[in-house]
PDB file of N, CA, C and O in Angstrom:
ATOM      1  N   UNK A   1      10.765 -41.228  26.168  1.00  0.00           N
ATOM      2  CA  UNK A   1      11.488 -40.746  25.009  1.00  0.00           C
ATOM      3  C   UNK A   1      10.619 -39.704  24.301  1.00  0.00           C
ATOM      4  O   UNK A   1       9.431 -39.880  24.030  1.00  0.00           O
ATOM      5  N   UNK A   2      11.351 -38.561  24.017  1.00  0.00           N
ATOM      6  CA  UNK A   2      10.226 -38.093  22.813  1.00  0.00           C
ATOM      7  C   UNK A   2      10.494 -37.115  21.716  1.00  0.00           C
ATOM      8  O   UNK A   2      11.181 -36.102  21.587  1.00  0.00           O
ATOM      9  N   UNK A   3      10.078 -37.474  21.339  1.00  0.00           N
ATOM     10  CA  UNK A   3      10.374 -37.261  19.008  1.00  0.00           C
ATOM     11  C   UNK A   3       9.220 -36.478  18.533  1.00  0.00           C
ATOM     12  O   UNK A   3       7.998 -36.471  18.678  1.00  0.00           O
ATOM     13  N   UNK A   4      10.283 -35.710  17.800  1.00  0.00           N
ATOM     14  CA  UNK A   4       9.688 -33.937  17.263  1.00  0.00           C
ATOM     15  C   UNK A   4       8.616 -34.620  16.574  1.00  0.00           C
ATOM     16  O   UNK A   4       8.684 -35.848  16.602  1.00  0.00           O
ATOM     17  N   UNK A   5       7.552 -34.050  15.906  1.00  0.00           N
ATOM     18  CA  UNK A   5       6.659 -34.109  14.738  1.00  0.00           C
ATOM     19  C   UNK A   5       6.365 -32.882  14.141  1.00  0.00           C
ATOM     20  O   UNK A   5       5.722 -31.934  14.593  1.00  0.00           O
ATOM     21  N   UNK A   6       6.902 -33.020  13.104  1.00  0.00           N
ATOM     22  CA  UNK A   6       6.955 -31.469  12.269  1.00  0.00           C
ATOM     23  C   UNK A   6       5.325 -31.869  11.331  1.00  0.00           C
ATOM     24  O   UNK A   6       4.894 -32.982  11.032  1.00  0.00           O
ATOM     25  N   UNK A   7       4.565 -30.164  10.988  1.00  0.00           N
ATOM     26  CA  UNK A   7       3.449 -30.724  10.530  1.00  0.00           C
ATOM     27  C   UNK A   7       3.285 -29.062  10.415  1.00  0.00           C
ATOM     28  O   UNK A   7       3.720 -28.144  11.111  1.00  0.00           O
ATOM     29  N   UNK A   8       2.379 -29.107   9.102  1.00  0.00           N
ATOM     30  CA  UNK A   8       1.604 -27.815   8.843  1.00  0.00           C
ATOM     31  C   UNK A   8       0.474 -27.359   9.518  1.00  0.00           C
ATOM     32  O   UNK A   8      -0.390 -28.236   9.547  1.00  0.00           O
ATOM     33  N   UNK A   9       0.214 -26.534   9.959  1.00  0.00           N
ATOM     34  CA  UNK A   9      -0.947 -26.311  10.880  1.00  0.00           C
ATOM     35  C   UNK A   9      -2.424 -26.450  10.542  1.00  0.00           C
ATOM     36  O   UNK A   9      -2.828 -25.446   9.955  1.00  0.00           O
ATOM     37  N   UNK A  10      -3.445 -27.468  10.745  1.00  0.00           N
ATOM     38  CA  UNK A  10      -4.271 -27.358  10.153  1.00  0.00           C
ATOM     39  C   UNK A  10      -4.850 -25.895   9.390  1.00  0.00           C
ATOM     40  O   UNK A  10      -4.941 -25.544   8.214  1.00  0.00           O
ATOM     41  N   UNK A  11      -5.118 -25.377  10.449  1.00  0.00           N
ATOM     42  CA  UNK A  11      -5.933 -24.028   9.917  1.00  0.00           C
ATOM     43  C   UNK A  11      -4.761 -23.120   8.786  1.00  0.00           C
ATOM     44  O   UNK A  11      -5.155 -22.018   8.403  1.00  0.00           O
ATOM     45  N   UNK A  12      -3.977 -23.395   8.508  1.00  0.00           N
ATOM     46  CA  UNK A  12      -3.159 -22.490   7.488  1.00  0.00           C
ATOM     47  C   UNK A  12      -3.478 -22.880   6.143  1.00  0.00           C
ATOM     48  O   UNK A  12      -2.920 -22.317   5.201  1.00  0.00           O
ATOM     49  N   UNK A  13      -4.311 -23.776   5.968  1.00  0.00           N
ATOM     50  CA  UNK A  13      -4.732 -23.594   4.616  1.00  0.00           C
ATOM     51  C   UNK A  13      -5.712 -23.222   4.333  1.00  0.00           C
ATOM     52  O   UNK A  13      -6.000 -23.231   3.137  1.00  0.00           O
ATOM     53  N   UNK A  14      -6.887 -22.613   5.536  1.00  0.00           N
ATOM     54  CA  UNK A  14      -8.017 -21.798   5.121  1.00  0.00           C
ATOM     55  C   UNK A  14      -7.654 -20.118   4.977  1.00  0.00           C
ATOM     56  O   UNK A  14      -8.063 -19.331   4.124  1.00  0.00           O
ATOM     57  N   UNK A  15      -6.745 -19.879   6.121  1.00  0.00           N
ATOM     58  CA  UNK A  15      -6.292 -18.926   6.021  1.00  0.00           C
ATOM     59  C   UNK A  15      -5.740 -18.065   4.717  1.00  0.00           C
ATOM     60  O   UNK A  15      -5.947 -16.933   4.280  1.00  0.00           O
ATOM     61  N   UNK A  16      -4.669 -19.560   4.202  1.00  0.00           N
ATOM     62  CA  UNK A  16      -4.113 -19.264   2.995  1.00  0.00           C
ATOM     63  C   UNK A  16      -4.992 -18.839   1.898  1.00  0.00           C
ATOM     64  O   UNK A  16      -4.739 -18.005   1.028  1.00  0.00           O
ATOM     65  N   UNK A  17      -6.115 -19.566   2.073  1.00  0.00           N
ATOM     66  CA  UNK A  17      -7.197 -19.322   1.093  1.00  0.00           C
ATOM     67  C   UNK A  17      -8.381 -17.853   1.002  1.00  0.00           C
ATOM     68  O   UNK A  17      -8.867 -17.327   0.001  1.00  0.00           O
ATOM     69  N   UNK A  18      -8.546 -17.540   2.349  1.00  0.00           N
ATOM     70  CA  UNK A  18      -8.702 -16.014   2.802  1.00  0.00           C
ATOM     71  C   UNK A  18      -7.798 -15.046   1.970  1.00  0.00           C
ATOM     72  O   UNK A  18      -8.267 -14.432   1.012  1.00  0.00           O
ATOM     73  N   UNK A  19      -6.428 -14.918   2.374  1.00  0.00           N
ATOM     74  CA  UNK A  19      -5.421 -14.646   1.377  1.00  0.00           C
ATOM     75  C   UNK A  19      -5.848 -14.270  -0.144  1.00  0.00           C
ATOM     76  O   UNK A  19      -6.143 -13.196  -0.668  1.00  0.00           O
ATOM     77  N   UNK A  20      -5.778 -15.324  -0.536  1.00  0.00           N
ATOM     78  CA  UNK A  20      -5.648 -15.457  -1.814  1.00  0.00           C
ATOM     79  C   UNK A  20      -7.260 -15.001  -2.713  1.00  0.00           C
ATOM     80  O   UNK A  20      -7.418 -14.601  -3.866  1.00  0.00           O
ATOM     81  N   UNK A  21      -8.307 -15.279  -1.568  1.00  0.00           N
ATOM     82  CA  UNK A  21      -9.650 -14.994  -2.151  1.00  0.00           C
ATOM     83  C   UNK A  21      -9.576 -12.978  -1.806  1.00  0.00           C
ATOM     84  O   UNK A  21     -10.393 -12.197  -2.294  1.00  0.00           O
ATOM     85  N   UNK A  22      -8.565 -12.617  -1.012  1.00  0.00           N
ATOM     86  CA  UNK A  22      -8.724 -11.208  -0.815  1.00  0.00           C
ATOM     87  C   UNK A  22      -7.674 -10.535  -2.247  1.00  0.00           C
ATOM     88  O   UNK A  22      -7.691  -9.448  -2.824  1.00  0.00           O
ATOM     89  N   UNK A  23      -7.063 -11.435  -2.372  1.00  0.00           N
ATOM     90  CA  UNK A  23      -6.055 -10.720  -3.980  1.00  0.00           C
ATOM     91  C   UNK A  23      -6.992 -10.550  -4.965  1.00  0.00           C
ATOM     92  O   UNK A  23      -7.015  -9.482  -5.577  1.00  0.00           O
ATOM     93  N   UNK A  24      -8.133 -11.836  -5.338  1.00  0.00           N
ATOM     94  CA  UNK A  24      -8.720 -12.028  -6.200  1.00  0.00           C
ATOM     95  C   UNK A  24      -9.770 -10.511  -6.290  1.00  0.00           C
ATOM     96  O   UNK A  24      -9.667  -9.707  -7.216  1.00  0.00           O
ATOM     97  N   UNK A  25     -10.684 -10.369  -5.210  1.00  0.00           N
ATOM     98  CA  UNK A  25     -10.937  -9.329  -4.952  1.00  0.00           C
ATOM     99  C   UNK A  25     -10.564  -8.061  -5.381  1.00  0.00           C
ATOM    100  O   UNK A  25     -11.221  -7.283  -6.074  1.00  0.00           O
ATOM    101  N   UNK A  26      -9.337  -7.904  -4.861  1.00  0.00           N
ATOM    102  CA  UNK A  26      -8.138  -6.647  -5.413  1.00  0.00           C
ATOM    103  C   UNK A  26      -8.234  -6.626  -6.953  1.00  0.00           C
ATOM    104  O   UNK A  26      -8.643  -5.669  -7.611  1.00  0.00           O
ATOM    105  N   UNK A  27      -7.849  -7.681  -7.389  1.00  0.00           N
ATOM    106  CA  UNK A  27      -7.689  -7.611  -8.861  1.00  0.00           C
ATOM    107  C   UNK A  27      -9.256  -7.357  -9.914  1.00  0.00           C
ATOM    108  O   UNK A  27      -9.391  -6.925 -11.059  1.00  0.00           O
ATOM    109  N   UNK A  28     -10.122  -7.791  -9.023  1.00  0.00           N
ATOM    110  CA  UNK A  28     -11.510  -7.259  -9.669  1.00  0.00           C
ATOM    111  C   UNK A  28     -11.886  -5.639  -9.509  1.00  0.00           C
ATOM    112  O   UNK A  28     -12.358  -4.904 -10.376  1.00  0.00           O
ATOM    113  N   UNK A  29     -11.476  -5.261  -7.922  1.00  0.00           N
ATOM    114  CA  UNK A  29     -11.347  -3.815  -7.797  1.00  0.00           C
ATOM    115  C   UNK A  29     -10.732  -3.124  -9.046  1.00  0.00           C
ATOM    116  O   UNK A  29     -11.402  -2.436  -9.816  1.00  0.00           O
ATOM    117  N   UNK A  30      -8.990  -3.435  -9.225  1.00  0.00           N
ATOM    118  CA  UNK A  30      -8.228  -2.965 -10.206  1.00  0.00           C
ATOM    119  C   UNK A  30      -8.967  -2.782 -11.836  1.00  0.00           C
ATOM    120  O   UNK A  30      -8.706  -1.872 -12.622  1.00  0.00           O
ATOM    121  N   UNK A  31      -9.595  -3.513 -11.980  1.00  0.00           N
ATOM    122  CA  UNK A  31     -10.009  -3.726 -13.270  1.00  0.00           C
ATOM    123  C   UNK A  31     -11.118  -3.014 -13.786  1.00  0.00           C
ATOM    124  O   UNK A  31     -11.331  -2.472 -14.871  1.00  0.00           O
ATOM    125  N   UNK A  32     -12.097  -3.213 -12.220  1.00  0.00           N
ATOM    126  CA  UNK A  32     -13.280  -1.918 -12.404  1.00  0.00           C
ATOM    127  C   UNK A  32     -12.492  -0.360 -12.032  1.00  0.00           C
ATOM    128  O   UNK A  32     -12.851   0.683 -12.578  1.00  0.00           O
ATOM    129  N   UNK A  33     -11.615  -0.414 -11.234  1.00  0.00           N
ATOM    130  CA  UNK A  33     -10.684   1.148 -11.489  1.00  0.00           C
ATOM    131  C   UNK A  33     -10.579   1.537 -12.909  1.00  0.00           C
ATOM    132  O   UNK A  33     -11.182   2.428 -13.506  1.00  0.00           O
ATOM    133  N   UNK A  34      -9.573   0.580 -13.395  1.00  0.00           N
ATOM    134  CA  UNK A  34      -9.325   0.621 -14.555  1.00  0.00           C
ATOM    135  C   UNK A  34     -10.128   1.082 -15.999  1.00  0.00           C
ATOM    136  O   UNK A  34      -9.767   1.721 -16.987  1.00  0.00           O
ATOM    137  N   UNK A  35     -11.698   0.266 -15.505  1.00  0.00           N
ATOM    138  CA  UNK A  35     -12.476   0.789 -16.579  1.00  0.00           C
ATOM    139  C   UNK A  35     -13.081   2.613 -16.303  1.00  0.00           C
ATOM    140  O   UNK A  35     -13.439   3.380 -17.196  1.00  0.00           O
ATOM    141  N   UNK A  36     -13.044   2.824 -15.231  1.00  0.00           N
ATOM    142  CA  UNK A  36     -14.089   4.100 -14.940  1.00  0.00           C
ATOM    143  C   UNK A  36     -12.984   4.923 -15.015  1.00  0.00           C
ATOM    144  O   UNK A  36     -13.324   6.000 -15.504  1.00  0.00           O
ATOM    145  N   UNK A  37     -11.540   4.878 -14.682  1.00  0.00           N
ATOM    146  CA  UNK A  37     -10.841   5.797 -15.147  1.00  0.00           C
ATOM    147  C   UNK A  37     -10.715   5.699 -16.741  1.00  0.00           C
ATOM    148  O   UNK A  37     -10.065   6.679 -17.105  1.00  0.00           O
ATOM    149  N   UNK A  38     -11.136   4.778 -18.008  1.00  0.00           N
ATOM    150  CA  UNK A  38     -11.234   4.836 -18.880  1.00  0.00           C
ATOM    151  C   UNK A  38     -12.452   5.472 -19.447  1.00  0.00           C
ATOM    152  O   UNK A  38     -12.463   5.811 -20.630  1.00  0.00           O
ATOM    153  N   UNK A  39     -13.511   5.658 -18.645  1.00  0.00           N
ATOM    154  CA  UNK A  39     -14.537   6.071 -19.071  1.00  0.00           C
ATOM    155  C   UNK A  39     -14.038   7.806 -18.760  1.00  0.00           C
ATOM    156  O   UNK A  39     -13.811   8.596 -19.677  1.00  0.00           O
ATOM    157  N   UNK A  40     -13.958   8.089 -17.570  1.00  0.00           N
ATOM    158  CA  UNK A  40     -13.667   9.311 -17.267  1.00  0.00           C
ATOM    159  C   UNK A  40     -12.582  10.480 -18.321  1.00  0.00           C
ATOM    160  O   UNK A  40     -12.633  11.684 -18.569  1.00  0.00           O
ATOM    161  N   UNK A  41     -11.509   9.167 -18.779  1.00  0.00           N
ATOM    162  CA  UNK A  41     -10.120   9.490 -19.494  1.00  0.00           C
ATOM    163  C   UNK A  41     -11.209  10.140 -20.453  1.00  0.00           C
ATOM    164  O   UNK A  41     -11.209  11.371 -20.405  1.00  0.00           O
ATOM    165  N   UNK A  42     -12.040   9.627 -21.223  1.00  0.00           N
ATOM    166  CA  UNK A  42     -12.728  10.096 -22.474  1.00  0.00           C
ATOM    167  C   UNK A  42     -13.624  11.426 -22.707  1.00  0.00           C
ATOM    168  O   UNK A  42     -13.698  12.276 -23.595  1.00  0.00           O
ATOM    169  N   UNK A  43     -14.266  11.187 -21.474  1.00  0.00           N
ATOM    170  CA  UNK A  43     -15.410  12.537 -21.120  1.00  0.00           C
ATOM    171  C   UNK A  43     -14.955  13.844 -20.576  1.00  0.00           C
ATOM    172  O   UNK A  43     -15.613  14.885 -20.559  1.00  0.00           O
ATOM    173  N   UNK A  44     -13.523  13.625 -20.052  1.00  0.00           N
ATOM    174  CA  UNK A  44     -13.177  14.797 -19.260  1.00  0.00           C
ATOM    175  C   UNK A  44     -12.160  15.608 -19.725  1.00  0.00           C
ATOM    176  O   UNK A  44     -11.184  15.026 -20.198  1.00  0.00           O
ATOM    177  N   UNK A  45     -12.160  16.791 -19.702  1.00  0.00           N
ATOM    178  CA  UNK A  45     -10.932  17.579 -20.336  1.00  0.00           C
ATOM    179  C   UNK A  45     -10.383  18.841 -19.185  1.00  0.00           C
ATOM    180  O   UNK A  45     -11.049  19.139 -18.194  1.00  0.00           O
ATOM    181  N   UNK A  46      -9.256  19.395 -19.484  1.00  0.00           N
ATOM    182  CA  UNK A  46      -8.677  20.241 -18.684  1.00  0.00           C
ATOM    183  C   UNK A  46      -7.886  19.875 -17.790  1.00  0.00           C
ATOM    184  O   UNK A  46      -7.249  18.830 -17.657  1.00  0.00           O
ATOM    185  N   UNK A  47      -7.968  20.983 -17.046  1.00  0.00           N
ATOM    186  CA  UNK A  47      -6.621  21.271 -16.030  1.00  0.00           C
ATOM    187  C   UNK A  47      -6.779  19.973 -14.657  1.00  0.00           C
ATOM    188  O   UNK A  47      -5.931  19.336 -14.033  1.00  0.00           O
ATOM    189  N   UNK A  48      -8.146  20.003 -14.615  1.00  0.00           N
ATOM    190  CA  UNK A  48      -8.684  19.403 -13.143  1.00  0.00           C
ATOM    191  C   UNK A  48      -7.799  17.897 -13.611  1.00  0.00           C
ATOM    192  O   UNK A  48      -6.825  17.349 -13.095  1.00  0.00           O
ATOM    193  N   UNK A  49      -8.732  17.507 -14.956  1.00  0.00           N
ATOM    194  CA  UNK A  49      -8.690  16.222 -15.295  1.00  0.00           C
ATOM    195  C   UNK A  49      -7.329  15.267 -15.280  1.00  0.00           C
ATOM    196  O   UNK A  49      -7.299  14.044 -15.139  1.00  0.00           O
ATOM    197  N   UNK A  50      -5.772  16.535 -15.538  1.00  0.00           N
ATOM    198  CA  UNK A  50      -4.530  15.954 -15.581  1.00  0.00           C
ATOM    199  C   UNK A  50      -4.323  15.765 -14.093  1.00  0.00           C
ATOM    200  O   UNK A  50      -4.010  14.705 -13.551  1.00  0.00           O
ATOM    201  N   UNK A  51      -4.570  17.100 -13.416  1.00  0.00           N
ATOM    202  CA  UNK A  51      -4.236  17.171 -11.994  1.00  0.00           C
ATOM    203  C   UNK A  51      -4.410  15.540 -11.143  1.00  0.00           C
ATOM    204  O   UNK A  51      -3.559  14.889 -10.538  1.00  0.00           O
ATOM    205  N   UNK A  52      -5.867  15.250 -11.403  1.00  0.00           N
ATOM    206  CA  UNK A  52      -6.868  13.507 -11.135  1.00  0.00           C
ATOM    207  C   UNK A  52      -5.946  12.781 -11.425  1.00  0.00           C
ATOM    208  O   UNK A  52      -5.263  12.139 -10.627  1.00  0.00           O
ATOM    209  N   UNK A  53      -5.818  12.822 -12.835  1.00  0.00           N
ATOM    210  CA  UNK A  53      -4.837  11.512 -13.259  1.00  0.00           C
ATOM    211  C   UNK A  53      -3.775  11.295 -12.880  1.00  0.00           C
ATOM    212  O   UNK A  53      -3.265  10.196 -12.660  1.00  0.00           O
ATOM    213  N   UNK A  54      -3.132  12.799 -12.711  1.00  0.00           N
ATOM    214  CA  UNK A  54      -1.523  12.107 -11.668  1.00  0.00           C
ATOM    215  C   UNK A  54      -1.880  11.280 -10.806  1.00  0.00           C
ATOM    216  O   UNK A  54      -1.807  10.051 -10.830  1.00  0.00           O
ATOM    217  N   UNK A  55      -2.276  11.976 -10.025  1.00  0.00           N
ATOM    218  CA  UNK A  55      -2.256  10.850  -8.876  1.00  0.00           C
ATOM    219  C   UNK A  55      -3.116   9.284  -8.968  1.00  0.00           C
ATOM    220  O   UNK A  55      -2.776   8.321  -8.281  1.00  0.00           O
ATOM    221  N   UNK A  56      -4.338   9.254 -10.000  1.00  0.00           N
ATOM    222  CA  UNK A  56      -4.768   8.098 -10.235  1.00  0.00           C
ATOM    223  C   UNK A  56      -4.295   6.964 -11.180  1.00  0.00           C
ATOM    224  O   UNK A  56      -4.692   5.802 -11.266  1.00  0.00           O
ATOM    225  N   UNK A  57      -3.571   7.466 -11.697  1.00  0.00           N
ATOM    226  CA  UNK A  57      -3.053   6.374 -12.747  1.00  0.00           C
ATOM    227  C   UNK A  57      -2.280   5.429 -11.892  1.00  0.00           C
ATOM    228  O   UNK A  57      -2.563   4.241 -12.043  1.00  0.00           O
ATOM    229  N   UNK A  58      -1.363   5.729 -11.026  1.00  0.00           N
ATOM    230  CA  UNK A  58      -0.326   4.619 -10.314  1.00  0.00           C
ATOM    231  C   UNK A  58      -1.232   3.525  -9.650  1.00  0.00           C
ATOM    232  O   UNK A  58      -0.796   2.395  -9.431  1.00  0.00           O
ATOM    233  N   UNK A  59      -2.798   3.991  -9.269  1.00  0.00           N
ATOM    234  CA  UNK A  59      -3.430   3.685  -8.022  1.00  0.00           C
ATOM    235  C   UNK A  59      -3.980   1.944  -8.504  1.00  0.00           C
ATOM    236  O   UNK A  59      -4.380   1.302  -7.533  1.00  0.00           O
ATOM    237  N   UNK A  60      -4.019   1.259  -9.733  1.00  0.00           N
ATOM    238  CA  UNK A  60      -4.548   0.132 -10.179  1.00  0.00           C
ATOM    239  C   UNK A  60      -3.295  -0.210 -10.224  1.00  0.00           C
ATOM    240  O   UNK A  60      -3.025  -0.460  -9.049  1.00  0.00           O
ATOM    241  N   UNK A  61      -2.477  -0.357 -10.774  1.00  0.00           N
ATOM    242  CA  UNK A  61      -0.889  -1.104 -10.084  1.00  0.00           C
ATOM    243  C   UNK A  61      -0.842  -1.969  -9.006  1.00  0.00           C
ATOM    244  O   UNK A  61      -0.814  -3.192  -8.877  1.00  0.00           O
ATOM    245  N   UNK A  62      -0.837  -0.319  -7.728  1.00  0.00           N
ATOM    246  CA  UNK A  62      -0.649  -0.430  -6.224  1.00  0.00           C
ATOM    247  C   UNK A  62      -1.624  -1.147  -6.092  1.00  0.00           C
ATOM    248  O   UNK A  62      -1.249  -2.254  -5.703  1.00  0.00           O
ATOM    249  N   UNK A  63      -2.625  -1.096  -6.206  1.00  0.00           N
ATOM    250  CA  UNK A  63      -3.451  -2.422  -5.860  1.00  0.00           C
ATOM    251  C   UNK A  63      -3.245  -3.886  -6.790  1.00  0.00           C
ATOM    252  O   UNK A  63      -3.499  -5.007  -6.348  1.00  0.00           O
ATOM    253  N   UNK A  64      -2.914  -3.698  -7.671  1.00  0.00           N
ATOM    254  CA  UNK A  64      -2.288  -5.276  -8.010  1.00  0.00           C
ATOM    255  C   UNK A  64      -0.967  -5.361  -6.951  1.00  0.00           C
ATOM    256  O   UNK A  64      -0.704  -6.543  -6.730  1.00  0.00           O
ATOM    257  N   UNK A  65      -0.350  -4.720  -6.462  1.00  0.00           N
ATOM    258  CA  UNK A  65       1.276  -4.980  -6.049  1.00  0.00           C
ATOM    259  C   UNK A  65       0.284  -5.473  -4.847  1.00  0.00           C
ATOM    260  O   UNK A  65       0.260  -6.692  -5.014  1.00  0.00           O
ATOM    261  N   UNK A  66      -0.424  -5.218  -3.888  1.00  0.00           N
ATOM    262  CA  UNK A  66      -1.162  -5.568  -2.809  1.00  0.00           C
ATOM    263  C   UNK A  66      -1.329  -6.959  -3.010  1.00  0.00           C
ATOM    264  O   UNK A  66      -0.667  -7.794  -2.393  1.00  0.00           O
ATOM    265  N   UNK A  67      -2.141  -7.221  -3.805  1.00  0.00           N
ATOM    266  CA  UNK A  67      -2.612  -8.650  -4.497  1.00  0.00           C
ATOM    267  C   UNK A  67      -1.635  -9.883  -4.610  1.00  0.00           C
ATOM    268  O   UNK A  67      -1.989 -11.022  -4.306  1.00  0.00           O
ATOM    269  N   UNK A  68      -0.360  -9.558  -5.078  1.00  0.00           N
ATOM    270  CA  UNK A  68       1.039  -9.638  -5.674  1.00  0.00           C
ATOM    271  C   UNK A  68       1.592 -10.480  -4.103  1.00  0.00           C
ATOM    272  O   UNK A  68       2.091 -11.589  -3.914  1.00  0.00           O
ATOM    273  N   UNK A  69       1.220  -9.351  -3.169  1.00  0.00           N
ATOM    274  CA  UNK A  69       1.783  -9.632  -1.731  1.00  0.00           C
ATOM    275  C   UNK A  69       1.018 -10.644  -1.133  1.00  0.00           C
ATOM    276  O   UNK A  69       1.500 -11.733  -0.821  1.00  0.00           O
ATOM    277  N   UNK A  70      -0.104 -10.345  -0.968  1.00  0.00           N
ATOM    278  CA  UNK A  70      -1.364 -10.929  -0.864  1.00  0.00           C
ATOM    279  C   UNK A  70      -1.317 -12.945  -1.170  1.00  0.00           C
ATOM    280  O   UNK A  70      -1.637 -13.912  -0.478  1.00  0.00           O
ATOM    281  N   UNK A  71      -1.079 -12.872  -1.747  1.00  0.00           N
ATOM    282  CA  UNK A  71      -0.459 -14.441  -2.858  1.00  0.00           C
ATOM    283  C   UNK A  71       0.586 -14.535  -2.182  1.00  0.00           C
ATOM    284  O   UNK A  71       0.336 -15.426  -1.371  1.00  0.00           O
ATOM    285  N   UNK A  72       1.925 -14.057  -1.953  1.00  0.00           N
ATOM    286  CA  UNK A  72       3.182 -14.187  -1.624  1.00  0.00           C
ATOM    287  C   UNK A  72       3.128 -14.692  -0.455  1.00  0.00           C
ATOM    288  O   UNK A  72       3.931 -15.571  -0.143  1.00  0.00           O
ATOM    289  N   UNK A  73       1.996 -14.155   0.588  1.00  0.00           N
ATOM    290  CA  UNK A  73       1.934 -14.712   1.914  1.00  0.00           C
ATOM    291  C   UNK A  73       0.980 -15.708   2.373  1.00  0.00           C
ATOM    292  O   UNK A  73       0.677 -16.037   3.520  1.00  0.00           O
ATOM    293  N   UNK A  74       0.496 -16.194   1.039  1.00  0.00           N
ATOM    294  CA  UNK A  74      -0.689 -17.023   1.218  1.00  0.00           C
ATOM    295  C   UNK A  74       0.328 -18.393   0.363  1.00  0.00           C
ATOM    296  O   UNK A  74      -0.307 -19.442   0.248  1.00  0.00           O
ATOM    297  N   UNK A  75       1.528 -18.418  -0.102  1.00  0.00           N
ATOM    298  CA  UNK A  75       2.168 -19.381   0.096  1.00  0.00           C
ATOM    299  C   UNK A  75       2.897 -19.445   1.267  1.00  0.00           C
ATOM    300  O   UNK A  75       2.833 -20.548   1.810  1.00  0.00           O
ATOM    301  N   UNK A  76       3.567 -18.620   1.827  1.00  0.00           N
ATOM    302  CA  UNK A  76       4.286 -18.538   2.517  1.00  0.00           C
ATOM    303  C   UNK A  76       3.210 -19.104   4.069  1.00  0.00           C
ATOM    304  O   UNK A  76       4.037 -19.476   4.901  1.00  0.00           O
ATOM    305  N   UNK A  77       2.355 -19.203   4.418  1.00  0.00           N
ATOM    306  CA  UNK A  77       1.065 -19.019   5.558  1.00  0.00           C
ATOM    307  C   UNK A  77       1.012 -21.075   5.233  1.00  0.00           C
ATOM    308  O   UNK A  77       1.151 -21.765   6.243  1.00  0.00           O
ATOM    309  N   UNK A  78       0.849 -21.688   4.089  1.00  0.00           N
ATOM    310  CA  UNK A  78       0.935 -22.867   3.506  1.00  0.00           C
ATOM    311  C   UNK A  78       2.053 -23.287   3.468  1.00  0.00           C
ATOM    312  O   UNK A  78       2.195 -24.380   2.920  1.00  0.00           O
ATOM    313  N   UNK A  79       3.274 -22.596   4.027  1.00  0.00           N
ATOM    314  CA  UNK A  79       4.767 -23.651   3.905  1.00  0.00           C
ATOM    315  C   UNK A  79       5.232 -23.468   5.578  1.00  0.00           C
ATOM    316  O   UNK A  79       6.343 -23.864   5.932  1.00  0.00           O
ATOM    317  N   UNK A  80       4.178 -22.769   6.660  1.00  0.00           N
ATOM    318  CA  UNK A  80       4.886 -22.710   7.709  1.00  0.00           C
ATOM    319  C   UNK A  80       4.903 -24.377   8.480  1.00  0.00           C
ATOM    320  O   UNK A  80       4.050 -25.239   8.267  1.00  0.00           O
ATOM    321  N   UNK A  81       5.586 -24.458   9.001  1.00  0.00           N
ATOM    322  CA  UNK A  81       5.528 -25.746   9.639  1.00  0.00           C
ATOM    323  C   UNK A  81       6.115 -25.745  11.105  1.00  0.00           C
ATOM    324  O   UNK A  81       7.183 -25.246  11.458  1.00  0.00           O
ATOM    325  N   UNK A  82       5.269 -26.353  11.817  1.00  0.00           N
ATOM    326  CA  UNK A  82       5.555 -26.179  13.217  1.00  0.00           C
ATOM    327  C   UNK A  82       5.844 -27.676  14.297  1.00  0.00           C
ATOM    328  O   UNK A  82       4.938 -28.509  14.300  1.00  0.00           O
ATOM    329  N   UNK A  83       6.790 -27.883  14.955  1.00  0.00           N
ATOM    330  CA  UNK A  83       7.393 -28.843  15.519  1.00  0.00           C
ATOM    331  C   UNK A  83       6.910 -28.890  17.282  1.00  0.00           C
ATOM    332  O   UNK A  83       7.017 -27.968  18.090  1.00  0.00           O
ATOM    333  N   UNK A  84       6.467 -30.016  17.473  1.00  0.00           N
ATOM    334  CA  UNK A  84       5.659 -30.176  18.772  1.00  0.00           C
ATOM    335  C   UNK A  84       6.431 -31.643  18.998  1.00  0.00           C
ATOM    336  O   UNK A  84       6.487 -32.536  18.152  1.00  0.00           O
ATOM    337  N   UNK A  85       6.989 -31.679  20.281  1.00  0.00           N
ATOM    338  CA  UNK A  85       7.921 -32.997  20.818  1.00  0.00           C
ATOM    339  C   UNK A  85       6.777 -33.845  21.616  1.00  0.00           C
ATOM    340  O   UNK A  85       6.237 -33.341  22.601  1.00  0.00           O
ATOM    341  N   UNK A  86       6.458 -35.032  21.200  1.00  0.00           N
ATOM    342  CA  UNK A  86       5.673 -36.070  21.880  1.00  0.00           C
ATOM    343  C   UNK A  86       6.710 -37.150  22.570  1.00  0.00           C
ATOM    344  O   UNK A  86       7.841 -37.556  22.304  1.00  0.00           O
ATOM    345  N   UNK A  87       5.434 -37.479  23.908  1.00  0.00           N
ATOM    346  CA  UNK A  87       6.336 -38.664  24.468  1.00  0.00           C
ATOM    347  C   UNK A  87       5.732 -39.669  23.849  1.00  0.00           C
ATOM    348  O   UNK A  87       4.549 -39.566  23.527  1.00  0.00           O
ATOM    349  N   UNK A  88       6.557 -40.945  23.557  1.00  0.00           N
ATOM    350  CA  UNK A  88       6.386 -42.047  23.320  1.00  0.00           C
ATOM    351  C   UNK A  88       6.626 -42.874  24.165  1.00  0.00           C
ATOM    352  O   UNK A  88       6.448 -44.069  23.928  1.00  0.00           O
TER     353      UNK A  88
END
């Protein structure tokens, strides 16, 4: 006879934790972005300086939205569950 056993995979909760220690990361990146484009915002003037900021201002976000994901799949990595049929 033999009967499923559904079960989370051991190793998916270190993984998950890889994950989640790489968001944490991200979000320390973001924050030191955050400050040196504040330092820069202050010291710098002109044409160059707006030109920079377009494109840098979105860039601490996009790395939280990474982070955001980052987490999303580090539950998702912790809810997979996988079914293996034993004989009894």
């Amino acid at each position: 006879m033999r009967v499923a056993k559904t079960f989370v995979p051991p190793e998916a909760h270190s993984i998950a934790e890889q994950f989640r220690h790489a968001a944490h990361q991200l979000r320390e990146s973001s924050g030191n972005l955050n400050s040196v484009g504040a330092t820069l915002d202050s010291d710098w003037l002109g044409h160059s300086k707006e030109l920079f900021f377009d494109q840098f201002r979105n860039q601490p976000s996009a790395i939280n939205t990474m982070a955001d994901w980052l987490l999303d799949r580090a539950r998702y990595i912790e809810s997979i569950q996988v079914t293996i049929w034993e004989e009894i």
